[in-house]
N, C-alpha and C positions, 0 to 999 in steps of 0.2 A: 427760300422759305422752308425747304421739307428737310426734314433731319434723313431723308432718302434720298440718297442724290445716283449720280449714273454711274456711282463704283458699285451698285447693284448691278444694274443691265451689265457691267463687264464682268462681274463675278458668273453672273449667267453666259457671255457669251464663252468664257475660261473652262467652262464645263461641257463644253459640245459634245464630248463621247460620255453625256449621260444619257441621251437622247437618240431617239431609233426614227427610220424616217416613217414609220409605221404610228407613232405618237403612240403605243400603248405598250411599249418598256421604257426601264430604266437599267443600263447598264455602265462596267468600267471594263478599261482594259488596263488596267496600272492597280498592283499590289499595294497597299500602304498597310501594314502592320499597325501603325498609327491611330490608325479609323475603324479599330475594330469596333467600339462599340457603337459607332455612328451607321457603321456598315453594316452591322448584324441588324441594327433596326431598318436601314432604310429597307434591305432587301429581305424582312423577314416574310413570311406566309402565312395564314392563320383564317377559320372560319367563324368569330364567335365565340367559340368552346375554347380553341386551345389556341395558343399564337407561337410558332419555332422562327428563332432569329436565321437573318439570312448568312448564320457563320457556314466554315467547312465542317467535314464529316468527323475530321482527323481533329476539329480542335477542342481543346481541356477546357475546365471551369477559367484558366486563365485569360482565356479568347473569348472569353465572355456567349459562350451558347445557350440557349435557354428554351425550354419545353413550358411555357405559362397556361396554368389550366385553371379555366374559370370554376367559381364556387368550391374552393378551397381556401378560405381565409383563416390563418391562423397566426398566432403570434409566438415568435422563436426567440424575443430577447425583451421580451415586459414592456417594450415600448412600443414597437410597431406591428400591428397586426396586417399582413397581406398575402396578395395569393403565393402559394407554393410553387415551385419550378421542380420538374420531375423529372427522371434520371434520363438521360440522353438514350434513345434507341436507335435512332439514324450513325449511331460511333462507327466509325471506320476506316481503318489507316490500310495502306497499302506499303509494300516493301519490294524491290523488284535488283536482284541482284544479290541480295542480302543487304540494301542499301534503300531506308527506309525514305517513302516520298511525301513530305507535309506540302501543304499549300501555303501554311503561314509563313514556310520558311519560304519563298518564291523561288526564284531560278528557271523561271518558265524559257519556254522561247517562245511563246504563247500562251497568252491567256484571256479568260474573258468569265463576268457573273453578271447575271441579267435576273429583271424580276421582269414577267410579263405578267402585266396587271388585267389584262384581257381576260387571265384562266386561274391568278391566283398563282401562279407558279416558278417556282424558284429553277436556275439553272446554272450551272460553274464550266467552264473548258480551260483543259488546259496540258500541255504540250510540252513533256521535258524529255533533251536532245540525250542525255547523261542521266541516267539509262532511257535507250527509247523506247516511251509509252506514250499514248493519247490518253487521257481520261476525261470524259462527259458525264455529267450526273446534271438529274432532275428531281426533283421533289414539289407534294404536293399538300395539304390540309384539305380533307376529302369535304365538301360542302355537301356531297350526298349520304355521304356519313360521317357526322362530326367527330367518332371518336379513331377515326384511321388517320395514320400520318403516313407517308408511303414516299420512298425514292427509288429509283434505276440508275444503277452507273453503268456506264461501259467502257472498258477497255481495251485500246486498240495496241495491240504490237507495231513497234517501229521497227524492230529488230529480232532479234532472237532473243529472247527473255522467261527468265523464270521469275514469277510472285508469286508472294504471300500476302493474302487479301485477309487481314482479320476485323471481324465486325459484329456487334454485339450491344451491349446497355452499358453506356458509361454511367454507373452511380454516383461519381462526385460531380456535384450540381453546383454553379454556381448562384448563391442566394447573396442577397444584399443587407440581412442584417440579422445574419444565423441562421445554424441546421434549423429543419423546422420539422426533423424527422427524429422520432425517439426509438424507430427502428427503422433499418433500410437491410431487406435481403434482397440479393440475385441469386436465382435459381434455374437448374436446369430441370426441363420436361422433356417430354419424350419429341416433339416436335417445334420445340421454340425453347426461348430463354425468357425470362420475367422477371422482373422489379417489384417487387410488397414490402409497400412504406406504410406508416401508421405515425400521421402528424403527432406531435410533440402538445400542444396546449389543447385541442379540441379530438383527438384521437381520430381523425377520420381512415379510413383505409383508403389506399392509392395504389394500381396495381395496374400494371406495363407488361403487354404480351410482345415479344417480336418474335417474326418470321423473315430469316432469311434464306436467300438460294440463288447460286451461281450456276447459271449453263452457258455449255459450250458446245462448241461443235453447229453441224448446219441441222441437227435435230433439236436443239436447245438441250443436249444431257444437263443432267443437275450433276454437280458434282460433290464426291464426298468431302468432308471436314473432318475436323476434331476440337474439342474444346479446352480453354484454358481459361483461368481468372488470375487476372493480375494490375495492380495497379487501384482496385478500384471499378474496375472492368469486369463483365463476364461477357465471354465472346467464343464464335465458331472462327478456324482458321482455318481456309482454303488455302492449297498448293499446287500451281499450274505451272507448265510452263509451255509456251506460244511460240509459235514462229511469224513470220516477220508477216502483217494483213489479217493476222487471227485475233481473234477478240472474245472475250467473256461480256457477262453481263449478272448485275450482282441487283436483284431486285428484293426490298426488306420493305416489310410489312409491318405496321406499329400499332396497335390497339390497345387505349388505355380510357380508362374509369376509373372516377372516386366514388367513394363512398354516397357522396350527397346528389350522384347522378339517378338513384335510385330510390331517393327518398319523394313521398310527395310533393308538390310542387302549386297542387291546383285551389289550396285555403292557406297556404303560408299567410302569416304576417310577424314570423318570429321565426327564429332557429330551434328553440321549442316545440313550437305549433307543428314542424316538419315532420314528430315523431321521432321512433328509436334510430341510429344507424342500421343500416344492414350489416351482415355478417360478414369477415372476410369470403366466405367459399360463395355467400349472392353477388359479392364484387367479381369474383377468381371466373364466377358463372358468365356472368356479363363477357368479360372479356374472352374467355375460349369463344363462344358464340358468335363475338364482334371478330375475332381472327378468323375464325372457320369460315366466313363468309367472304372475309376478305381476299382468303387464300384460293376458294374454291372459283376466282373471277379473274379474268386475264386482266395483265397488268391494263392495258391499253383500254380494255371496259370500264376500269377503276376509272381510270380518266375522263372519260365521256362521258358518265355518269357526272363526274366533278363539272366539269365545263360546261352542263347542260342546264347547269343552277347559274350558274356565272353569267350564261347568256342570257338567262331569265332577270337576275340582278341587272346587266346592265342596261337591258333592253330599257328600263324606267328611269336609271343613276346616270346614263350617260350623259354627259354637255358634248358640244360638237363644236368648236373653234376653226373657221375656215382664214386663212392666211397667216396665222402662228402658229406653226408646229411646239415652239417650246411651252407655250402657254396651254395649248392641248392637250401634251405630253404632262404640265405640272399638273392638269386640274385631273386629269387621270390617277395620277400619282395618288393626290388626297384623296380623290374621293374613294380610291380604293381602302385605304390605312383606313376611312371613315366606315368600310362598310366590311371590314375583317376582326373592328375591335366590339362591335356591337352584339351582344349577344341577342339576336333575333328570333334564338330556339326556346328564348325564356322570359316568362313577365317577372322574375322575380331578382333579377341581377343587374347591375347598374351598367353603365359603358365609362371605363375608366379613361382618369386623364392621359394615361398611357398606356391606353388600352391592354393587351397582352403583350407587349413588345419586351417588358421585362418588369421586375417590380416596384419601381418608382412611383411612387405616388401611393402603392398600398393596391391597385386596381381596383379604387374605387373613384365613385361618383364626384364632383364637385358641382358645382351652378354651369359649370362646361357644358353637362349632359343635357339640360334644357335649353341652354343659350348659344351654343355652337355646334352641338353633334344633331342636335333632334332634329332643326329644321329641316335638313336637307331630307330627312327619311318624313318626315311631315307630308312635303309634295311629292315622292318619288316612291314609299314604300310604307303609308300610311300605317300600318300593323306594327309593324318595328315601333312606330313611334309610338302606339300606344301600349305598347307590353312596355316601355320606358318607364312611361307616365303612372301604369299601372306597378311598374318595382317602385315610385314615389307610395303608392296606396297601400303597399303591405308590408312596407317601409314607416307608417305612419306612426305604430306600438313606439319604435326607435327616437323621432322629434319628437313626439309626449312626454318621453322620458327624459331626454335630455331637458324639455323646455322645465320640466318640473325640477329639475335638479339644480336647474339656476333660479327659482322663484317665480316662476311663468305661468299664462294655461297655455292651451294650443299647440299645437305642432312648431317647434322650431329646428328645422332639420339641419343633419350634421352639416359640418363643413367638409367634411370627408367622408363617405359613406361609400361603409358594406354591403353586407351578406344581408345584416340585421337592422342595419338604417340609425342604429347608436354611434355615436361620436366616436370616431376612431383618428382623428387629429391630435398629434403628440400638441401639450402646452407648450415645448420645448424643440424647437422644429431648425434654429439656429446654433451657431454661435458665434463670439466673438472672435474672428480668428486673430486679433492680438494678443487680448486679454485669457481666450478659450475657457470663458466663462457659455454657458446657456443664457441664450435669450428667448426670455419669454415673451413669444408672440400671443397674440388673440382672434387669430382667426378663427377661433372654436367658440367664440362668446360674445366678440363685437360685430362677425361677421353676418349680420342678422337677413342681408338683401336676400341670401340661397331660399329663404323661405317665401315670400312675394315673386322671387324668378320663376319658382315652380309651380304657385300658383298663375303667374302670369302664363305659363306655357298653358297650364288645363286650359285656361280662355280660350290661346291659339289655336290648339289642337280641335276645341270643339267648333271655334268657328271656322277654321277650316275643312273639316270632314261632316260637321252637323253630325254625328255620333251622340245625341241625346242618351241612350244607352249609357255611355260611359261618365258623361257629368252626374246621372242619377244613382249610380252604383259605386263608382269611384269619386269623378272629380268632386261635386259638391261635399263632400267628405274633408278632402282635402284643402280646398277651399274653405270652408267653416274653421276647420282646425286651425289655419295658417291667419284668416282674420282676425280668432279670437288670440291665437297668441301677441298679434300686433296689436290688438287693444290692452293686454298686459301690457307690453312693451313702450305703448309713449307715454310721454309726458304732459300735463296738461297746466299750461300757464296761466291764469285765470286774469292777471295783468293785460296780458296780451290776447285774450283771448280766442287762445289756439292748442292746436296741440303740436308736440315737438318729440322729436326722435334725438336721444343724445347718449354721447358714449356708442359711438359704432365704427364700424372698418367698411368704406364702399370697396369699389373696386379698385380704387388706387390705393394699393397693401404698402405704400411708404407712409402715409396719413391714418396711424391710430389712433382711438379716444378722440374724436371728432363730432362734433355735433352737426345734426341737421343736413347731413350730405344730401343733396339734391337726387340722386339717385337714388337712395334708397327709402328718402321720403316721395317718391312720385312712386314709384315702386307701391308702396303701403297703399296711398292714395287709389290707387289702379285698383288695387285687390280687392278693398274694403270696398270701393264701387261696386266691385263685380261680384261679391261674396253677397250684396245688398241685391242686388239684379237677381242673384240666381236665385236666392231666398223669395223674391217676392214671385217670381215665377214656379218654384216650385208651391208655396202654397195655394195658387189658385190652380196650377193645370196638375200637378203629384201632389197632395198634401199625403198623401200615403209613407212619401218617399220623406217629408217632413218628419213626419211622429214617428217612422225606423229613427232620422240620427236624433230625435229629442228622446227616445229609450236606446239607445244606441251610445251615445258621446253627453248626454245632457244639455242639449239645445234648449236654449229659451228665445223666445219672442224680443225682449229686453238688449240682446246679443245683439240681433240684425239694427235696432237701434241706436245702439252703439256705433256700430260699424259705421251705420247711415253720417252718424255726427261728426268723426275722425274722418269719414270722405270727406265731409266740408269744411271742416275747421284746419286741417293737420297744415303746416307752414309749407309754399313750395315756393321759392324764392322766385321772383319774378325777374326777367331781363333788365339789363339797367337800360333807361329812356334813352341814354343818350350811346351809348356802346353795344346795347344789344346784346352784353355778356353775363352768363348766370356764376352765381357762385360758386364751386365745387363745394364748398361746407362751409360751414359759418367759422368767418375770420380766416379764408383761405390768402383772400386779398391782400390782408396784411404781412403776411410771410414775406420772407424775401426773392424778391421778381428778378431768377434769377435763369439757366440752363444749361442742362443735363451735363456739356461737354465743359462748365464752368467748374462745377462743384465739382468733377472728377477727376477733377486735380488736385482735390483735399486727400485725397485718400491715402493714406499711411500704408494700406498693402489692397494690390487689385481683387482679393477676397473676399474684402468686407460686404457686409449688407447695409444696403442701404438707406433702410427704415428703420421702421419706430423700434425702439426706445430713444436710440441715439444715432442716428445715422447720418449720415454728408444731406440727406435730403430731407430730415423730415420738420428742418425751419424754413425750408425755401417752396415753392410755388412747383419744383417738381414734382411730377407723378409717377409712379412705375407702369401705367399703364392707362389706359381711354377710360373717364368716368363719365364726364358731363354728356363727350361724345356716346358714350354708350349707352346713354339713356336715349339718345336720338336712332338708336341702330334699331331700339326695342318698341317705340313709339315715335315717328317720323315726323306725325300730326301735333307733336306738342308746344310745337314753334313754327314762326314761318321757316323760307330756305336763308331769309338772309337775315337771325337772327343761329342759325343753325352754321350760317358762312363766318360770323363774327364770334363764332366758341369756336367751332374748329382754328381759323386761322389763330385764335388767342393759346389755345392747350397745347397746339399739335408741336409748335416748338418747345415747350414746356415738358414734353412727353418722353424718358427716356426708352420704355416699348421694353422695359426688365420684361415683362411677359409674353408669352408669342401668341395673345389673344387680343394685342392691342393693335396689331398692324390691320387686321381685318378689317374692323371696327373704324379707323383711318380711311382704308379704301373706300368701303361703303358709302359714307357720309361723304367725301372725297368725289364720287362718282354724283351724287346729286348737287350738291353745291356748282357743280360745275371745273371741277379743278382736273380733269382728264388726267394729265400726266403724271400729278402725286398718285389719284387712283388706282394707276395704273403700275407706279413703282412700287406702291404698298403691295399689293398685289400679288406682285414679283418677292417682295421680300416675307408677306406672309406665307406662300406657298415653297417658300424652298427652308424652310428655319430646320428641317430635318434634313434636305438632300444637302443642302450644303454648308448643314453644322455650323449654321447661325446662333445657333439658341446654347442655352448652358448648360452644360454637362454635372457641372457644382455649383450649389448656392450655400453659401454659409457652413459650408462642411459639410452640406446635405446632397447623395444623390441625388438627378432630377430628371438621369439621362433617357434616353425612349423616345418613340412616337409622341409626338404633341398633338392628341388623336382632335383635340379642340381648333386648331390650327387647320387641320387637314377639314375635319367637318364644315367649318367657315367658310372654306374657298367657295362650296355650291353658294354661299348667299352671297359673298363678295361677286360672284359672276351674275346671278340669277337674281338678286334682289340689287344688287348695285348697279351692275353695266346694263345688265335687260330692267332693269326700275319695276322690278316684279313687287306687285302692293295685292292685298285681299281689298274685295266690295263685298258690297252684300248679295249680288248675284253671280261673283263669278272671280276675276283678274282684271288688275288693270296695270298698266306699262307707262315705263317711261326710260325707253331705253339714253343710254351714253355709251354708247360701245367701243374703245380705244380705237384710234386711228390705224394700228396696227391687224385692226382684225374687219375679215372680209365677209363674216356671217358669223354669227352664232345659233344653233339648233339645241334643243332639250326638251323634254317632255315634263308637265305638271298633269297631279291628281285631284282631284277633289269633288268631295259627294259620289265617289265610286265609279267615275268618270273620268277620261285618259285625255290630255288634249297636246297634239306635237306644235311647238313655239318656232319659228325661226324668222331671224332679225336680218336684216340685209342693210344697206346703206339706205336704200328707198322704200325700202316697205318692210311688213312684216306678216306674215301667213302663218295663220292658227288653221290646224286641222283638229277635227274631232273624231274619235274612233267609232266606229259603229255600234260597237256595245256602249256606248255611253246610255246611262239612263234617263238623263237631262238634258236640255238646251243650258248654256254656260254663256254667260255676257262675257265680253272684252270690253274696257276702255283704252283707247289711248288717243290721251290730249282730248281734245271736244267730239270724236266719235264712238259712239256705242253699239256694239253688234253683238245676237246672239248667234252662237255658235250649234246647231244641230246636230243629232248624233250623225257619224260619217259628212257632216258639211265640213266645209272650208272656205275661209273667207282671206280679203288681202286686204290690207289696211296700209297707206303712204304714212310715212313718218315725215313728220312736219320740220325743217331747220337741217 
């Protein structure tokens, strides 16, 4: 039945030395040149602010390395505006003999790179016999200061040996679709070396301190250098030479700011509204500042410091899988990527689909950011989630504008979004690799659900936390804008008397120019409800907060009735009586009832795209990804299980999963219908689409490579809403767990109403503890029992079956 079958589980059992028996790395012992770009991403590091790929020291823009610094979006070639990658300060090649030693090139007699996702921290070993040296290097993305990047190598003599250690700012960057720099110097200063770049289309300044220093001996002496520029490079060059047990140690210090790191932050809702830039020497200031501090702190307090955040992060992120170390080990893996690409030091930046891992996708937002990244920081680090929800709110100026420039009112938010929340999706995102014509897609104009997804999250987010605060200040804003653009947006039949959504793109992006997709007419329906709900609630208990947005946005009374009538009228196709199956869009049925591994034998070359205008799929009955089902992932309650078990089982073969947002989405539903083992393949295949470079590096001629930070995010609800049947009440959680047969417990922590509660599932029961500071008693359901939960109580509940 499942287009997942057990040449997953042996892809996973084929990878055994990626896996530590500790479940919290990921490591290889085997070189592949091959995989560099897969590899820089899996093993990169990153806080938020900046993300460095997990390449080596020694490698060029051609080994694909990358320093991605968030809120720096600029555009270097008129068509793609995204973030900048800044000149490499971790450079450093080693030469020992007069015989220079790369990692890219191998030759090891030993080697090993490991990310421990415990600390954030990158690590490489590696052992060559000709000439004999040990080298160990660590690096870290300081979480207690997000503007320090920091490594320590060490180098062990195997013999007698002289090197030449040279280290410094690599300036040639690898970028993905041009300089994005209209100047770039390296400079030397009296105690460091420095990068000052000044972007290309938006001028911002960008400016890299490093510090480095080599000691030896059993006092730690520093030793001297000298410096040279070459290549591209500005760098110090150390000269030692060791006897056999002696060892150096070369520890560089990186401190870097942009321009917009200094700009206001706390009324944005434009790039405008930010004010002037600062000056280069406010930039040049920052950074002496951020070095000096850096410098004046032993390496190993940098550390602790770092690791003291980490422990705080995971003490709330962690899930706990007893009897699968590799499914421990995977959910670790995401939920780390999920919580390095988030920028949680800022309401005003989005969490990109590829996060910092490189510049695919632009580093900015899609419907990803509410529908796969949020939740997991929803229950585990509720702030995060609403500095999100809040870049949607100052984000707003951006969907205004765009909705007006296609003939709209209301907020219709980009498909791609920035800095500024304006459309930054190229028309032109393909092409034909036969013909190499452009193809023009419409996910900037048809793709209308991104707008009702994020209104559907304010819902979440407030019934979740009950943050009233933020629906009167933010969300109802957002919400108002988003239903009034969806009352532009439909159609209204008077025949039929209804109203209709036509000319859209759901979420299966092979099916353009479609009417009435199911998804994203429930979607409207939802919002338009809830924009009505909030409305009437705020004019009886805030009408205050009323007459701000009617002089504020031009609210009318008229509006909410509007919305009130499109709740009830709009078309939402109903289950067929005798099949129980809903329609993806109107006249999908019709298409030809065909799958994925049929049509892909049409294909003239294995490059092509597979969608709209003209693609192998977009007459037949496949999908690129979960639609119908993903409206079941979003609202659970809107079918029974076994009209929800009659669409899965009809799509999911149907489904060819072109996206790595669709396996999730499978599990999930997978997990309640009852179908364990697909759930549990999905699973497996959702959470490894990066470690074991499943997913696609090119689409249509188009970059795509990176962290699939949407993919990574998901895994917490594939485990937490799927296996544990984690659902909201109105007082509390309720459960219904299905936990693979492979697993012997699962442990995790949920938040909500400013209250901490520890989960853990067993074969026969399952035990909620409440922490002491909680400020509430918290109901559980599961199956026909109800318990509240007191602060510091603890209760056990049997699982029934």
């Amino acid at each position: 039945m499942s287009t997942v079958n057990t040449e997953m589980e042996e892809k996973v059992k084929l990878s055994e030395e990626l896996w530590s028996e500790t479940c919290w790395e990921i490591g290889e012992s085997r070189f592949d040149p091959d995989q560099a770009i897969t590899a820089g991403s899996n093993f990169m590091i990153g806080n938020g602010y900046m993300g460095y790929r997990g390449t080596f020291a020694d490698d060029r823009a051609g080994q694909y390395p990358a320093l991605v610094v968030t809120d720096t979006y600029d555009n270097a070639d008129g068509t793609w505006k995204e973030l900048v990658t800044a000149p490499n300060g971790l450079f450093t090649t080693i030469s020992c003999q007069g015989k220079d030693i790369l990692w890219r090139q191998g030759g090891f007699r030993e080697y090993e790179r490991r990310l421990a996702m415990r600390w954030g921290e990158w690590s490489a070993r590696a052992q060559w016999d000709t000439p004999g040296i040990l080298v160990e290097e660590e690096r870290f993305c300081s979480y207690d200061d997000l503007h320090l990047l920091t490594s320590r190598t060490r180098i062990t003599a195997l013999g007698e040996v002289a090197l030449e250690i040279t280290t410094g700012i690599d300036g040639t960057v690898w970028s993905l679709n041009g300089d994005h720099f209209s100047s770039l110097s390296l400079e030397e200063g009296p105690d460091c070396l420095e990068a000052s770049c000044v972007t290309g289309e938006q001028g911002y300044h960008l400016v890299l301190r490093e510090d480095a220093r080599l000691r030896s001996g059993p006092e730690g002496e520093i030793e001297p250098c000298r410096r040279t520029a070459l290549d591209g490079t500005l760098c110090r060059v150390f000269q030692v030479s060791l006897r056999e047990g002696q060892e150096v140690v070369l520890e560089k210090r990186v401190v870097l700011y942009s321009s917009n790191d200094l700009r206001d932050t706390t009324k944005i809702t434009s790039d405008a509204a930010r004010g002037p830039l600062p000056s280069l020497a406010e930039v040049r200031q920052a950074v002496a500042a951020g070095l000096s501090r850096a410098v004046a702190r032993d390496w190993n307090l940098l550390r602790e410091a770092h690791r003291r955040v980490w422990q705080e992060r995971w003490a709330s992120a962690d899930i706990m899988i007893g009897g699968d170390p590799v499914a421990q080990t995977l959910i670790r893996y995401n939920l780390y990527h999920n919580v390095i690409a988030a920028p949680a030091h800022a309401d005003h930046l989005p969490l990109g689909a590829r996060g910092l891992s490189c510049q695919a996708y632009q580093g900015a937002a899609f419907w990803d950011q509410e529908v796969f990244n949020l939740p997991m920081f929803l229950f585990t680090e509720p702030e995060t989630a609403r500095r999100l929800l809040v870049y949607r709110y100052r984000t707003l100026d951006g969907a205004r504008k765009k909705a007006r420039d296609l003939g709209y009112r209301g907020a219709f938010y980009a498909w791609v979004s920035g800095d500024t929340g304006e459309e930054i999706c190229p028309s032109y995102f393909f092409r034909d690799v036969l013909s190499g014509r452009r193809i023009r897609n419409h996910f900037n104009d048809w793709q209308i659900h991104v707008s009702p997804d994020i209104a559907y999250t304010v819902w979440k987010y407030v019934a979740a936390t009950g943050d009233q605060e933020f629906l009167y200040r933010y969300g109802a804003e957002i919400l108002f804008e988003v239903a009034r653009f969806l009352a532009s947006r439909v159609h209204y039949r008077p025949g039929l008397e209804r109203y209709e959504i036509i000319r859209v793109l759901g979420p299966d992006e092979y099916h353009e120019n479609v009417d009435n997709n199911y998804f994203t007419n429930f979607q409207a329906q939802f919002v338009c409800r809830y924009a009505v709900e909030t409305y009437d609630t705020l004019a009886e208990e805030h009408p205050q907060t009323v007459r701000g947005l009617e002089e504020r946005i031009g609210l009318e009374k008229s509006e909410r009735d509007a919305w009130d009538d499109i709740a009830r009228r709009i078309y939402i196709p109903a289950p067929d009586s005798e099949t129980g199956l809903i329609e993806q869009f109107q006249g999908f049925f019709e298409l030809e009832d065909t799958r994925p591994e049929v049509i892909k034998k049409r294909l003239l070359d294995p490059g092509e795209y597979w969608g709209w205008p003209n693609g192998i799929a977009v007459e037949t009955q496949v999908s690129k990804q979960a639609d119908v089902t993903q409206l079941f992932m979003l609202h659970p309650q809107a079918c029974s299980r076994e009209v929800m078990k009659a669409n899965w089982e009809y799509y999911e073969p149907r489904t060819q999963h072109g996206s790595s947002l669709s396996y999730a989405v499978y599990a999930i539903c997978a997990a309640w219908i009852g179908h364990g083992e697909e759930a549990y393949r999905y699973f497996l295949r959702s959470c490894t689409v990066d470690l074991l470079n499943t997913g696609k590096a090119v689409s249509g001629g188009t970059f795509i490579g990176g962290i699939h930070t949407a993919a990574c995010g998901v895994a917490w609800q594939i485990v937490v809403s799927g296996f544990a049947g984690m659902y909201l009440t109105r007082d509390g959680f309720g459960f219904a767990p299905h936990l693979p047969p492979e697993w012997e417990s699962l442990s995790f922590r949920l938040k909500r109403w400013g209250g901490t509660l520890e989960i853990t599932l067993h074969r026969r029961a399952m035990t909620v503890k409440a922490l002491p500071e909680n400020p509430r008693d918290i109901q559980i359901t599961l199956g026909s029992a109800e318990v509240s939960v007191a602060p510091g109580g603890q209760v056990a509940l049997p699982l029934e079956g």
